[in-house]
C-alpha positions as CSV (number, residue, x, y, z in Angstrom):
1,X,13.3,56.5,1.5
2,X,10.3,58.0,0.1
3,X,10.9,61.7,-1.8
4,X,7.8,63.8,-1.0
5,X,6.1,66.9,-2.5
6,X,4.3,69.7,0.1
7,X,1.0,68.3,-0.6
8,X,2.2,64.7,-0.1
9,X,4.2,65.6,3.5
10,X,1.2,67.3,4.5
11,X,-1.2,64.7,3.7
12,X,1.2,62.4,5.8
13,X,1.1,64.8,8.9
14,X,-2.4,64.8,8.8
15,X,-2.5,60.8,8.5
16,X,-0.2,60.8,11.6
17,X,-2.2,62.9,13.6
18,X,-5.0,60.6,13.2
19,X,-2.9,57.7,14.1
20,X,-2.5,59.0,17.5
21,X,1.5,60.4,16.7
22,X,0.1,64.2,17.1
23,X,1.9,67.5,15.4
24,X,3.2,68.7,18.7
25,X,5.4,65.1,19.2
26,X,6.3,65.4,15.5
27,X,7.8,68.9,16.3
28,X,9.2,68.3,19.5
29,X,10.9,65.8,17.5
30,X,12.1,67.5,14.8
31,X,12.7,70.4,16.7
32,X,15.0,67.9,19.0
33,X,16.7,66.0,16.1
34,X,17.7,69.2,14.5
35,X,19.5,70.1,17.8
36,X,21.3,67.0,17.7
37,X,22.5,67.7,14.1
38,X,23.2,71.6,14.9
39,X,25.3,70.2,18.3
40,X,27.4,67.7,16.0
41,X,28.4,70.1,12.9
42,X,29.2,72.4,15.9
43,X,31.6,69.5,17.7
44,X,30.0,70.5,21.3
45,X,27.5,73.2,21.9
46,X,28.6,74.5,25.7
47,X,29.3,78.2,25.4
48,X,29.0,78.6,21.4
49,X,27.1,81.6,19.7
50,X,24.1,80.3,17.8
51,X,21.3,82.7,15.8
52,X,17.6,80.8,15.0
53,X,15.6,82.6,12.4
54,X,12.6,82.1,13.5
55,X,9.0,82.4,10.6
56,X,5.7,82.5,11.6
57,X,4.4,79.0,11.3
58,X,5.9,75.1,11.9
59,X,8.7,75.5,10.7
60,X,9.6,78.7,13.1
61,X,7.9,76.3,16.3
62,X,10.7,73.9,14.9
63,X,13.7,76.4,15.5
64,X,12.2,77.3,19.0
65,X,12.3,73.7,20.2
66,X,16.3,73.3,18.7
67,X,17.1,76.3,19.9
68,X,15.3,75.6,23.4
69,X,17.7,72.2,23.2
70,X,20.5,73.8,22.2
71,X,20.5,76.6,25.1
72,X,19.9,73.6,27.3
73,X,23.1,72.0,26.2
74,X,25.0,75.7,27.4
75,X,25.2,77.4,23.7
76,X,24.5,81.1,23.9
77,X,21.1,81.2,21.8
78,X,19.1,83.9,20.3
79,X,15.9,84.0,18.8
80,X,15.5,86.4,16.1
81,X,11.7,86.5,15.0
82,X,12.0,87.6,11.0
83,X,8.1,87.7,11.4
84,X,5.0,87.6,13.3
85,X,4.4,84.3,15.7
86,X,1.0,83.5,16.9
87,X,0.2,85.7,20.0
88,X,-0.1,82.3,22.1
89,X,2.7,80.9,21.4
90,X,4.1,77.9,24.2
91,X,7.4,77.0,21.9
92,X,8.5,80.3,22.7
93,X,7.4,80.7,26.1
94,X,9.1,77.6,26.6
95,X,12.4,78.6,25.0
96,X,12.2,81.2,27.2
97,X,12.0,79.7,30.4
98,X,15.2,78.0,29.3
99,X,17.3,81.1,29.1
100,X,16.9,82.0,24.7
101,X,17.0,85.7,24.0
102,X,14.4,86.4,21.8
103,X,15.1,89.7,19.5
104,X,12.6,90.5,16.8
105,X,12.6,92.3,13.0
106,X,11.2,95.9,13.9
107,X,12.5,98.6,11.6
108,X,16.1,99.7,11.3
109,X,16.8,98.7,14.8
110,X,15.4,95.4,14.9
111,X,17.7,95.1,11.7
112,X,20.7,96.5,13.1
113,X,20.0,93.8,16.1
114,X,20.4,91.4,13.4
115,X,23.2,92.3,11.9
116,X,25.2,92.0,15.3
117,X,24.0,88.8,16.0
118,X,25.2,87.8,12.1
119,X,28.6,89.6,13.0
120,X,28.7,87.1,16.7
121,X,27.1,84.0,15.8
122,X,28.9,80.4,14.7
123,X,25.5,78.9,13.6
124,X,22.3,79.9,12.0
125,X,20.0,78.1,11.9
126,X,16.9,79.3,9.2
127,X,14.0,78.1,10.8
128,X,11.9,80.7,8.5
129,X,9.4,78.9,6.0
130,X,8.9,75.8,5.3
131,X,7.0,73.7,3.2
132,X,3.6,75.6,3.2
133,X,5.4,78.6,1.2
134,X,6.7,78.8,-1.9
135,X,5.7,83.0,-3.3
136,X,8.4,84.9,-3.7
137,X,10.4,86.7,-0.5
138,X,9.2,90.2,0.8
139,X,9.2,92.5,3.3
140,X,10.6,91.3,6.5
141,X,11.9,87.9,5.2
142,X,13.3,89.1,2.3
143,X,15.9,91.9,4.1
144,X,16.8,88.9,6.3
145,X,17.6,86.6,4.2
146,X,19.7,89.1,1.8
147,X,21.6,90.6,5.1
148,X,22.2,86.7,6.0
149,X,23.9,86.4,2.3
150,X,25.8,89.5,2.8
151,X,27.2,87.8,6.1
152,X,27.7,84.5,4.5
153,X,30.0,86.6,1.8
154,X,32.1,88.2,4.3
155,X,34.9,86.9,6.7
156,X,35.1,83.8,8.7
157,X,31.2,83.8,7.7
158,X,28.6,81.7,10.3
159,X,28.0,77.8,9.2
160,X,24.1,77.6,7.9
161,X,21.8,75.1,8.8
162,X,18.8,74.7,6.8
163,X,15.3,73.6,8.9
164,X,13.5,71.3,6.0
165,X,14.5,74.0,3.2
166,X,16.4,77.0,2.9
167,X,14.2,79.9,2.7
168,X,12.9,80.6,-0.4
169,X,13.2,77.3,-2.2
170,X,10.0,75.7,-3.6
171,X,9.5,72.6,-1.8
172,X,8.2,70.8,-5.0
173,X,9.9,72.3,-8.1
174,X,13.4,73.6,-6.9
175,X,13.1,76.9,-7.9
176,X,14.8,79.5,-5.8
177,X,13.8,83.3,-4.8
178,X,17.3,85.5,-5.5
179,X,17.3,86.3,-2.0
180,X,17.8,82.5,-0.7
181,X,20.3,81.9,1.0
182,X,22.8,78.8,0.2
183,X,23.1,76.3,3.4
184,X,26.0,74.3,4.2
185,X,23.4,71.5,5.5
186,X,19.6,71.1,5.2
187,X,17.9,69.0,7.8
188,X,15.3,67.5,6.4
189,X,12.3,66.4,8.3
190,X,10.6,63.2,7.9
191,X,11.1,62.4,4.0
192,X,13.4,64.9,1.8
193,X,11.2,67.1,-0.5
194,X,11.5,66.9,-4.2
195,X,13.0,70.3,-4.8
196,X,16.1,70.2,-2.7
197,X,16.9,67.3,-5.5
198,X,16.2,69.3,-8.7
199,X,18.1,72.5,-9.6
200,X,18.5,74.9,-8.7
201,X,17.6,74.4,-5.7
202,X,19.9,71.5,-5.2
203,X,22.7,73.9,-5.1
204,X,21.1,76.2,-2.1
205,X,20.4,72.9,-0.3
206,X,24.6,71.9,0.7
207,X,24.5,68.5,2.4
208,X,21.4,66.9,2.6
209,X,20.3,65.4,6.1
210,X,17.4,62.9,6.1
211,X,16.1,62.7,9.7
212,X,13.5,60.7,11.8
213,X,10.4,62.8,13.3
214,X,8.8,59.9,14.7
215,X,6.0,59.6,11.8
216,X,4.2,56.0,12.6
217,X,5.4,53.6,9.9
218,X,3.4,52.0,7.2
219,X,0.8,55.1,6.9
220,X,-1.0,54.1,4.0
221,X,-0.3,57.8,2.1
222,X,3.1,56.6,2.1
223,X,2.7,53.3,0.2
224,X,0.8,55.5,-2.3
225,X,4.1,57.8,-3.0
226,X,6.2,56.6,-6.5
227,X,9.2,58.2,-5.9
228,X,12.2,57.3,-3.7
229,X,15.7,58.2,-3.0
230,X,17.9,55.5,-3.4
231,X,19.7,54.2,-0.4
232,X,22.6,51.7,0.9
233,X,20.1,49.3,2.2
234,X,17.9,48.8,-0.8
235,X,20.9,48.4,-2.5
236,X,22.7,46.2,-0.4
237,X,19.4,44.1,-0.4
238,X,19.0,43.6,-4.1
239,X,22.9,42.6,-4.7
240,X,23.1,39.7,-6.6
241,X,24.2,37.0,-4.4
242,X,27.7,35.0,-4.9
243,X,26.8,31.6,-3.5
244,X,30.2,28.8,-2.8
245,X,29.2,26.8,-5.3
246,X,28.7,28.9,-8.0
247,X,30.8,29.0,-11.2
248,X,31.2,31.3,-14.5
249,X,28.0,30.8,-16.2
250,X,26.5,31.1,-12.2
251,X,26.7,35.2,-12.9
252,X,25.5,35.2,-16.5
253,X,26.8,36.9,-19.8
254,X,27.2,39.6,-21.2
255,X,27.0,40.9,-25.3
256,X,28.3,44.3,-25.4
257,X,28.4,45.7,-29.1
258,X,30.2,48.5,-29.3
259,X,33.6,50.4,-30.6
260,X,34.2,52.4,-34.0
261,X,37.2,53.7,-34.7
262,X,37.3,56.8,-33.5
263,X,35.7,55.7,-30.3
264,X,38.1,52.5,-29.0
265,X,37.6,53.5,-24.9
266,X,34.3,53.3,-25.1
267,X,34.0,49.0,-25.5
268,X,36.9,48.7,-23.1
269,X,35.3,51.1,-20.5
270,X,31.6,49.2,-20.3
271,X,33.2,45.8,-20.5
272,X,35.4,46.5,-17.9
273,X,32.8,47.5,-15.8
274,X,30.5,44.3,-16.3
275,X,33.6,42.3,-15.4
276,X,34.2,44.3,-11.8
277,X,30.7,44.0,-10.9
278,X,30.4,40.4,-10.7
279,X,29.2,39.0,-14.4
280,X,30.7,35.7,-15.2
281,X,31.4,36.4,-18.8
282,X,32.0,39.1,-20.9
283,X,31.9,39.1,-24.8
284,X,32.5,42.4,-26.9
285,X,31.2,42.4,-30.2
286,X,33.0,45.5,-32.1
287,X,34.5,46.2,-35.4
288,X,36.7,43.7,-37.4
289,X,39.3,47.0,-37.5
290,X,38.9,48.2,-33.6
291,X,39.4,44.5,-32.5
292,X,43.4,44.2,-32.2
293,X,43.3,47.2,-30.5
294,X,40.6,46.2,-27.8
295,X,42.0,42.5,-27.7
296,X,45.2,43.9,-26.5
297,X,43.6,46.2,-23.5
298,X,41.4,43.5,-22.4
299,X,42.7,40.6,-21.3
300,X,39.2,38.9,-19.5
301,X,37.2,39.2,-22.2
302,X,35.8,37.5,-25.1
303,X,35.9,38.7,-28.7
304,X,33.7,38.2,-31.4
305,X,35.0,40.7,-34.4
306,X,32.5,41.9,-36.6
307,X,32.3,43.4,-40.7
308,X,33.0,46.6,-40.4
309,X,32.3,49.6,-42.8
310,X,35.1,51.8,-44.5
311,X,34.7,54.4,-41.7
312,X,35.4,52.0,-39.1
313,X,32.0,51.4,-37.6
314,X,29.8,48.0,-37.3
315,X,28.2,47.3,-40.6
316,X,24.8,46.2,-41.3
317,X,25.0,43.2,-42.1
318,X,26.9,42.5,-38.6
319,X,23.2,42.3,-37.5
320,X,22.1,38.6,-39.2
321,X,25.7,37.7,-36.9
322,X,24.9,38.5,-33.5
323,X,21.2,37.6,-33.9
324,X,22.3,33.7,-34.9
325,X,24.0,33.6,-31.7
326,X,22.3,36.0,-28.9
327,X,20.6,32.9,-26.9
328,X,24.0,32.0,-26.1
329,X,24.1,35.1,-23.7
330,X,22.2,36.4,-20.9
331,X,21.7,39.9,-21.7
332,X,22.5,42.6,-24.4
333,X,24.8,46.0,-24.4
334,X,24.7,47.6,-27.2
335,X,25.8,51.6,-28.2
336,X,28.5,52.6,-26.3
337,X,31.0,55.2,-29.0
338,X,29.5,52.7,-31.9
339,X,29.0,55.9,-33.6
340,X,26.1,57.5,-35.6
341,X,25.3,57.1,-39.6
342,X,22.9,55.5,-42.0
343,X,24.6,52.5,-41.4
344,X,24.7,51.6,-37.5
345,X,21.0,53.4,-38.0
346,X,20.4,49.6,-40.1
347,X,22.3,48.3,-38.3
348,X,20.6,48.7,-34.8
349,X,16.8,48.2,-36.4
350,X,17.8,44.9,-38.1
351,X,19.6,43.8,-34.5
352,X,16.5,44.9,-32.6
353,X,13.7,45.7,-34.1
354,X,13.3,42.7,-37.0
355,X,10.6,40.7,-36.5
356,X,10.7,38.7,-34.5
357,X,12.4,40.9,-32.2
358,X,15.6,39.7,-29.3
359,X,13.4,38.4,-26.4
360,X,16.8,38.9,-24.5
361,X,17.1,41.5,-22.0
362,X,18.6,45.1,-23.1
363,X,20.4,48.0,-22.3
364,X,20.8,51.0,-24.9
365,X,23.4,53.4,-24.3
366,X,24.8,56.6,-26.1
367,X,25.1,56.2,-30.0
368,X,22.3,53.6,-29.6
369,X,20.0,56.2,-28.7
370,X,21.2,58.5,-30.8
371,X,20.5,55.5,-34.1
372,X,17.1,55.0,-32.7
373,X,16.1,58.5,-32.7
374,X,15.5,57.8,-36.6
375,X,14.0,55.0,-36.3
376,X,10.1,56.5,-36.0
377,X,8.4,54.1,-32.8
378,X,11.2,52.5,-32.1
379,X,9.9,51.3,-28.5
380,X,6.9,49.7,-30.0
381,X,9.3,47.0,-31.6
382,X,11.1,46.0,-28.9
383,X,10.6,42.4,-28.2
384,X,12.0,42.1,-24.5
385,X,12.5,44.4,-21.4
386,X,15.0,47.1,-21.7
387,X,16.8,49.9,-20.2
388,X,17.7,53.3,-22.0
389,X,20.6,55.2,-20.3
390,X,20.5,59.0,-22.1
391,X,22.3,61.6,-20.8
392,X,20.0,65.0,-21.2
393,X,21.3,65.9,-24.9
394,X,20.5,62.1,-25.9
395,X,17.4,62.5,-24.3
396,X,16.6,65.7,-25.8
397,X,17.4,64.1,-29.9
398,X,15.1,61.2,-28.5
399,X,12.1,62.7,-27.4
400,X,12.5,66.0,-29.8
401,X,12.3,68.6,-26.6
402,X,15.1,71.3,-25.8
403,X,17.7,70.2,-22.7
404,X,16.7,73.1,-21.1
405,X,12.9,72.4,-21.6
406,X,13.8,68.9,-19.9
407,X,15.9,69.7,-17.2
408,X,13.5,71.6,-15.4
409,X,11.9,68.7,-14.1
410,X,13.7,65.8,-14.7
411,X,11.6,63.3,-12.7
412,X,8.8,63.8,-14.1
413,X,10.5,63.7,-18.4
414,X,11.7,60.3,-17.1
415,X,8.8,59.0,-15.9
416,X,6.5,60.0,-18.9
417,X,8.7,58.6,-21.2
418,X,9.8,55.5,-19.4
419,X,5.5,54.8,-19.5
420,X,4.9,56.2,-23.2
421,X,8.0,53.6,-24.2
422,X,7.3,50.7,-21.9
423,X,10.9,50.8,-20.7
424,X,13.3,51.7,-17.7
425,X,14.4,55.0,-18.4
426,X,18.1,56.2,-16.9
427,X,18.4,59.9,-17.3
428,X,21.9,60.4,-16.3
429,X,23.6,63.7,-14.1
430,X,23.1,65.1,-11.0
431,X,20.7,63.0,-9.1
432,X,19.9,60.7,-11.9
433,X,16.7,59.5,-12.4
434,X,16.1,56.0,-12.9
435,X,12.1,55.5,-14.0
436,X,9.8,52.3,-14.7
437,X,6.8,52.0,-16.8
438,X,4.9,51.1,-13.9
439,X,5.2,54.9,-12.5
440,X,8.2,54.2,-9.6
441,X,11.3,56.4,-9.7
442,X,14.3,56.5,-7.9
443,X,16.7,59.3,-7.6
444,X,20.6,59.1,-6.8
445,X,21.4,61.2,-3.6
446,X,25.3,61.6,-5.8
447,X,25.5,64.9,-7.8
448,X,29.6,64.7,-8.4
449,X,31.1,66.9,-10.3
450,X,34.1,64.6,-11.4
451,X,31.5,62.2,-12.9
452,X,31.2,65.4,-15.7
453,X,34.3,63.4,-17.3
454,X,34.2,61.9,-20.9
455,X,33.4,57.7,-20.7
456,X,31.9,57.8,-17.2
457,X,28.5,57.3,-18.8
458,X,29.9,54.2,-20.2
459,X,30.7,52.6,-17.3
460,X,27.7,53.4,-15.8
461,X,26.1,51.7,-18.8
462,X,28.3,48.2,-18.1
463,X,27.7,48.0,-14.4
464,X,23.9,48.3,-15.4
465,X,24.6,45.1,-18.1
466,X,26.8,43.5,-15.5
467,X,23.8,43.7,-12.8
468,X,21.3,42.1,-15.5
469,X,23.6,39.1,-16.3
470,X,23.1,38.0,-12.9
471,X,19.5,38.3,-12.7
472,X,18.6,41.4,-11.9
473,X,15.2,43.3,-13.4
474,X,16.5,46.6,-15.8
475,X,14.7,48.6,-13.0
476,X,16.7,47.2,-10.1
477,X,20.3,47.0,-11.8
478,X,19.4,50.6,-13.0
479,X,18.7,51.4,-9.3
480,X,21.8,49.8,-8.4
481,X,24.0,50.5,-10.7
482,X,23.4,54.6,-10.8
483,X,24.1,54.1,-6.7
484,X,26.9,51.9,-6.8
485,X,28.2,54.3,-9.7
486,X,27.6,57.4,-7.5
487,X,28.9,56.1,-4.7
488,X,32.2,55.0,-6.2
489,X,32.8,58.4,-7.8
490,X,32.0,59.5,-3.8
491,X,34.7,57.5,-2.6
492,X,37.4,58.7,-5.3
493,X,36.5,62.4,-4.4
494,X,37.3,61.8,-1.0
495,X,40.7,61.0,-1.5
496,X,41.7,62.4,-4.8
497,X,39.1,65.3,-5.1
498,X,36.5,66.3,-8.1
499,X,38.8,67.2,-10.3
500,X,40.8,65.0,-13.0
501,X,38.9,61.8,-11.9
502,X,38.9,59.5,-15.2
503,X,36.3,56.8,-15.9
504,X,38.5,54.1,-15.4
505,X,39.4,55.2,-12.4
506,X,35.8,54.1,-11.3
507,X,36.0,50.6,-12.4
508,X,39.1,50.2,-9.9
509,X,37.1,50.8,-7.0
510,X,33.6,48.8,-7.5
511,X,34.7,45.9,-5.9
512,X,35.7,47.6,-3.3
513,X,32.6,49.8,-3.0
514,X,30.2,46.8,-3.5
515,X,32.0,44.8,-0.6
516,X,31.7,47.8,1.4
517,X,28.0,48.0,0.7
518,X,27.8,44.3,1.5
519,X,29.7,45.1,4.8
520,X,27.7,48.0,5.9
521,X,24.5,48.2,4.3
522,X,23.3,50.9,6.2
523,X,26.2,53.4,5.5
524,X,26.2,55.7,3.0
């Protein structure tokens, strides 16, 4: 599923019009499949109170068919035009004909109109602007919008449905105007647009709905889009396989060095995690004084103790150890709580970075990012394709930007750096980025707030390793892992909630979550 900016979705509306699939069918549809949407949230549609906000361009046209469906299907329908429609207008005329009301936005009365609809309705539906404007909210729009919120605030408030964006939210960037409104669900048309998956628009957006306009497939503009929300099909389809006659060594394994003292979980966490996706070995490499205590939690995997400093962290010369016996394994973990001095700083550029550099492939989590930060070029040393995971503050000490400065467009920090390092970049959080060198990015539809939970990230970080023992690119397990990570933290929120969910609480439900995936690919 392709993620699309104004420009883009334009362009492909054009493209379709040329194809023979004209902007009229595209609306009817969209118009119709919004219906459909507005008809189930609503459980029926026969005799209910519904309000359309109707703006002057498409996305108004859009309301007028779903409200033209929905008064066909008996709910009681108003049309409240917030501002001017063209003086020919056939959507409306048609709604008409069908029995709408149509009330319009003309001075204190027109606004009084409004605010008895507000007080009577069960829907709205803000069918106001779309993705051709993104200037702030006046006049007309803006009093509607902030008498909407006022409703929304009061009691047994009106369910909001969001035609393609909520008012006021810029299609591409995510910002918000104060005055827009915050949906319950946005029905998106065609392709979702970037900014109802960066914040803060994300958080006006509520549940995102993805749905079909009837755009002809294969349009040559869409090949050319490099950014994608990742979906239960892809997924599903890029699964390693488990074939009858495979064995142990059939799903690879994996190194995972990590542990210090003060950060035990960490080790257990990822190589749990590898284990419950599917790789067929799993060897941790940690601290000669962290080993008894890791031995004793993990009972399926391997352990290969290593010299440790007086602190309790790996020591430098641990390095010279794992690099005499890394082609025994099929890829390499390394970071997770190893913890962050001169010494783990030598010790991850003699592991990685000596010449000749690990061929093997590579995932760097946590503390390893934070050791490689001092390392100056650290990507140009690399000897084999890798995956960084940094959560924004990691990434922020990497690439010597502010979070904040960051954060405000997160798909595009990932895929810079991902290209200036010439590896997949993970940046971790709400709708986590996962960028290649060769300019595709996927984003996770999961934002969860019970992933915001200490040792989730490592996790994350073993699935990842677990998915590259068994064959997969970095970019794919990336893609896969971040989805099969969200998802699982989905399914735990469903029954237990968002709150006090615990990373190992994840790694109890992945095999469940990838059968399911396996079972239903197109769920989800």
């Amino acid at each position: 599923m392709k993620i699309v900016t104004s420009a883009q979705m334009t362009a492909l509306e054009q493209a379709s019009e040329r194809s023979g699939v004209s902007t009229d069918t595209l609306m009817e549809n969209a118009g119709l499949a919004v219906a459909e949407a507005a008809r189930k949230e609503l459980g029926g549609a026969a005799g209910i109170p519904v309000l359309v906000l109707v703006g002057p361009g498409n996305n108004g046209a859009d309301g007028l068919v779903a409200a033209r469906h929905l008064r066909r299907w008996g709910a009681d329908v108003t049309a409240f035009v917030v501002t001017g429609r063209p003086d020919t207008d056939p959507k409306m005329e048609l709604a008409q004909t069908y029995g709408v009301a149509v009330s319009r936005s003309s001075g204190e009365t027109g606004l009084d109109e409004l605010d008895r609809l507000l007080g009577r309705c069960r829907l709205v539906i803000d069918a106001v602007l779309g993705t051709g404007r993104s200037r702030p909210l006046e006049g007309a729009v803006k009093e509607v919008m902030l008498r909407l919120a006022a409703r929304r605030n009061g009691h047994r408030p009106p369910l909001l449905l969001a035609l393609d964006l909520p008012t006021g939210l810029n299609p591409d960037t995510g910002e918000v105007d104060p005055a827009c409104p915050r949906a319950d669900v946005t029905i998106a048309l065609g392709f979702p647009k970037r900014g109802l998956l960066a914040f803060p628009g994300a958080g006006r957006t509520g549940r995102l709905q993805i749905v079909d306009i009837g755009l002809p497939p294969d349009l040559a503009e869409e090949e050319e889009i490099l950014l994608e929300l990742l979906g239960p099909e892809w997924v599903s389809s890029r699964l390693p396989g488990r074939p009858l006659d495979s064995h142990k060594g059939t799903f690879g394994h994996v190194l995972v060095v990590a542990g210090s003292r003060s950060y035990v979980g960490a080790a257990f966490l990822a190589c749990q995690a590898a284990v419950r996706v599917g790789a067929g070995l799993v060897t941790l490499a940690t601290p000669q004084e962290v080993y008894p205590i890791a031995a004793g939690k993990l009972t399926e995997v391997i352990h290969f103790p290593l010299p440790g400093d007086a602190e309790g962290r790996i020591h430098p010369d641990a390095a010279d150890l794992i690099r005499s016996v890394l082609p025994r394994y099929t890829c390499l973990l390394v970071g997770c709580g190893m913890g962050w001095s001169a010494g783990t700083t030598e010790f991850l550029e003699r592991l990685l970075l000596a010449d000749p550099a690990p061929r093997i492939p590579l995932i760097i989590d946590a503390d390893g990012l934070n050791n490689l930060s001092r390392i100056p070029d650290w990507w140009r040393r690399l000897g084999g394709p890798a995956t960084v995971t940094p959560h924004p503050g990691e990434m922020a000490t990497l690439t010597e930007t502010s979070t904040p400065e960051l954060q405000r467009d997160r798909i595009t920090t990932a895929g810079h750096w991902s290209s200036q390092w010439g590896v997949t970049v993970c940046l971790k959080g709400a709708f986590t980025v996962t960028a290649d060198p060769g300019g595709m990015a996927r984003v996770s539809p999961f934002a969860n707030p019970g992933l915001a939970s200490g040792g989730t990230g490592d996790v994350l970080t073993g699935i990842i390793a677990g998915f590259m023992a068994q064959g997969l690119s970095p970019t794919d397990a990336t893609s896969c892992g971040v989805y099969l990570h969200g998802r699982a933290a989905q399914a735990i929120a469903e029954t237990m909630g968002n709150t006090g969910t615990v990373a190992s609480d994840l790694i109890q439900v992945l095999p469940e979550t990838i059968s399911g995936l396996r079972r239903h690919p197109d769920v989800g």
